[in-house]
KOLNU-621344 format. One record per residue: y negated, x negated, z negated of N, C-alpha, C in turn. Coordinates in steps of 0.2 Angstrom, whole numbers, padded with zeros to 4 digits, always signed. Atoms other than C-alpha are relative to their C-alpha. Layout:
<nodes>
YXZYXZYXZ/...
</nodes>
This chain:
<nodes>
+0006-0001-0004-0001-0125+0117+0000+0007+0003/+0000-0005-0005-0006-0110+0124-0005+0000+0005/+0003-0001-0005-0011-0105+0141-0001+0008+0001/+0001-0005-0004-0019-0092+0151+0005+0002+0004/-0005-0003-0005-0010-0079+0162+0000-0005+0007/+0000+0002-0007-0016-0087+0178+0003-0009-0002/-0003+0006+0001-0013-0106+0171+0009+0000+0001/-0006+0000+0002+0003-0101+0163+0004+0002+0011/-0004+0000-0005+0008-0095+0181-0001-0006+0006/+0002+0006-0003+0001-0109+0191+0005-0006-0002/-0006+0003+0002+0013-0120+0179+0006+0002+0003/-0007+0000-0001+0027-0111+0183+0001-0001+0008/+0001+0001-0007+0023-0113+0202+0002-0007+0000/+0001+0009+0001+0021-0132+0198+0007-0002-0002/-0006+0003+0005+0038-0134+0188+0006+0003+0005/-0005-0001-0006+0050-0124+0203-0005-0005+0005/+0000+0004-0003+0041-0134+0214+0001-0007+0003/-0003+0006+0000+0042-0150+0208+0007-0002-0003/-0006+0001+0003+0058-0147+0200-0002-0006-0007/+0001+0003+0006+0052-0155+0183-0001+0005-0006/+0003-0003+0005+0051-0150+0166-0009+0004-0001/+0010-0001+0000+0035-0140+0159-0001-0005-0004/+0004+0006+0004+0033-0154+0147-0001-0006+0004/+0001+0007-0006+0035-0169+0160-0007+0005+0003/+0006+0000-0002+0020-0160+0169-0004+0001-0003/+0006+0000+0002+0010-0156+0157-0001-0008-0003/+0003+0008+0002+0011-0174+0149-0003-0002+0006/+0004+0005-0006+0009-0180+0167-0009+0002+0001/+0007-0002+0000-0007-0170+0168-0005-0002-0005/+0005+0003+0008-0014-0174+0150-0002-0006+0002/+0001+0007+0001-0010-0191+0153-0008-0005+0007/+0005+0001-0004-0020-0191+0171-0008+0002+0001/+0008-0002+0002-0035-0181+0166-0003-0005-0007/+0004+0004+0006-0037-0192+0148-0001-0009+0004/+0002+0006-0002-0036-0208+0160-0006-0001+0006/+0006-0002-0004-0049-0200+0174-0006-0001-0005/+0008-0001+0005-0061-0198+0159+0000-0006-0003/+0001+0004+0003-0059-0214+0154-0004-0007+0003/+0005+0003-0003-0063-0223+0169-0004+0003+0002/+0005-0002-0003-0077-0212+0173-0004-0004-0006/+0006+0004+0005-0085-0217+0155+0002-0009+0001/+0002+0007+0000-0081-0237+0159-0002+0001+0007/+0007+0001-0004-0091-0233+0176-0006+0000-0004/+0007-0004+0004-0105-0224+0167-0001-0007-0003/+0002+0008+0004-0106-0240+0156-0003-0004+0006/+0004+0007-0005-0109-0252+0170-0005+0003+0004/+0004-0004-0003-0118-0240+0179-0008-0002-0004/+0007-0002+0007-0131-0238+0162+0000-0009+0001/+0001+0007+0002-0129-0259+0161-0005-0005+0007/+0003+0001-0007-0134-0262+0179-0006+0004-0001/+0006+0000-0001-0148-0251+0178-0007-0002-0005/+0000+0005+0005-0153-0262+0164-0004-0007+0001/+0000+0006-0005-0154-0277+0176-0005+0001+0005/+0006+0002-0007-0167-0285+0187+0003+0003+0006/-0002-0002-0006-0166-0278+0205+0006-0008+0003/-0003+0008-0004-0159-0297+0210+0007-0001-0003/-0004+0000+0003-0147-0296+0197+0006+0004+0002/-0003-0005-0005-0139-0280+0203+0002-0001+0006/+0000+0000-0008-0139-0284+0220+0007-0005-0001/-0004+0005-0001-0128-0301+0215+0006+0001-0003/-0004-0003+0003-0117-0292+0203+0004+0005+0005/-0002-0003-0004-0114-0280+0215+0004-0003+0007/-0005+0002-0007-0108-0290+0230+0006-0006-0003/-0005+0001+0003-0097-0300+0218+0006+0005+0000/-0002-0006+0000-0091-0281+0213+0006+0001+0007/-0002-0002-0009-0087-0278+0232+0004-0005+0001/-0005+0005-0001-0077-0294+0235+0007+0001-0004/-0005+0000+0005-0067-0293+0220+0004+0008+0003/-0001-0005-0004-0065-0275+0227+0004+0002+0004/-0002+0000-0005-0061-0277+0243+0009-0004-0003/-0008+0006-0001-0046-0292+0237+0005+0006-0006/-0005-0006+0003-0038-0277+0225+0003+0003+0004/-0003-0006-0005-0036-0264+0240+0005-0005+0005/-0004+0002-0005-0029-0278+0250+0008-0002-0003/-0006-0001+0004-0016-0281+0236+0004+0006+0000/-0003-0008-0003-0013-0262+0235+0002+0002+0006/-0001-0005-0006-0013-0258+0251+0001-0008+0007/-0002+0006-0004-0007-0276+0260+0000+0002+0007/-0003-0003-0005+0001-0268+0276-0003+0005+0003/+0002-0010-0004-0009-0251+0279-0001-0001+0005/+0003-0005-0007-0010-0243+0294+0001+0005+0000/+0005-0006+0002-0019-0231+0296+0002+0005+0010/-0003-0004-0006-0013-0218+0310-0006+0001+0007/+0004-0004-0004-0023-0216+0327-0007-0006+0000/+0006+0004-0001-0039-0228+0334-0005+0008+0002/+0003-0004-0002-0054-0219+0336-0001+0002+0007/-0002+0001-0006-0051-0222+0354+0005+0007+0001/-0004-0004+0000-0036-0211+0353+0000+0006-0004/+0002-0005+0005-0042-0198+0339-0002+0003+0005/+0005-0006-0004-0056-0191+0351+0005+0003+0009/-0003-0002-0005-0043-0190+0366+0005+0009-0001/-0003-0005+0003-0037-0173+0368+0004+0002+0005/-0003-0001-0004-0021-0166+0374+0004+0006+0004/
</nodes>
């Protein structure tokens, strides 16, 4: 593969920094931007299928969406806390 001047220097920034191979980041890279593009077109699809659908229809799929939604992040993210109350944020010291 060839890169540009600035790419190619940008990697080598990337590879003393992370201490990885060039080919471990560029796989990691490939494999993040080919998985980015894939969920953007299985949004686009539901995107295009919803606007497809009755307004009522949308509405109910969507709050389904959100629930399902919502119980993933709570999987992922069980425990988060989040640094700081808005309380505390605007105090200044």
């Amino acid at each position: 593969m060839r890169l540009d001047g600035k790419l190619e220097e940008k990697l080598s920034r990337a590879v003393e920094a992370e201490h990885k191979s060039r080919s471990e980041l560029v796989r990691e890279a490939l494999l993040s931007y080919l998985n980015e593009r894939e969920r953007r077109r299985f949004l686009d699809d539901i995107a295009r299928a919803a606007r497809e659908l009755n307004p009522a229809e949308a509405r109910s799929l969507a709050e389904e969406a959100l629930l399902t939604d919502n119980e993933a992040l709570g999987v992922a993210e069980p425990r988060a806390r989040y640094a700081g109350t808005r309380k505390a944020q605007g105090r200044k010291r």
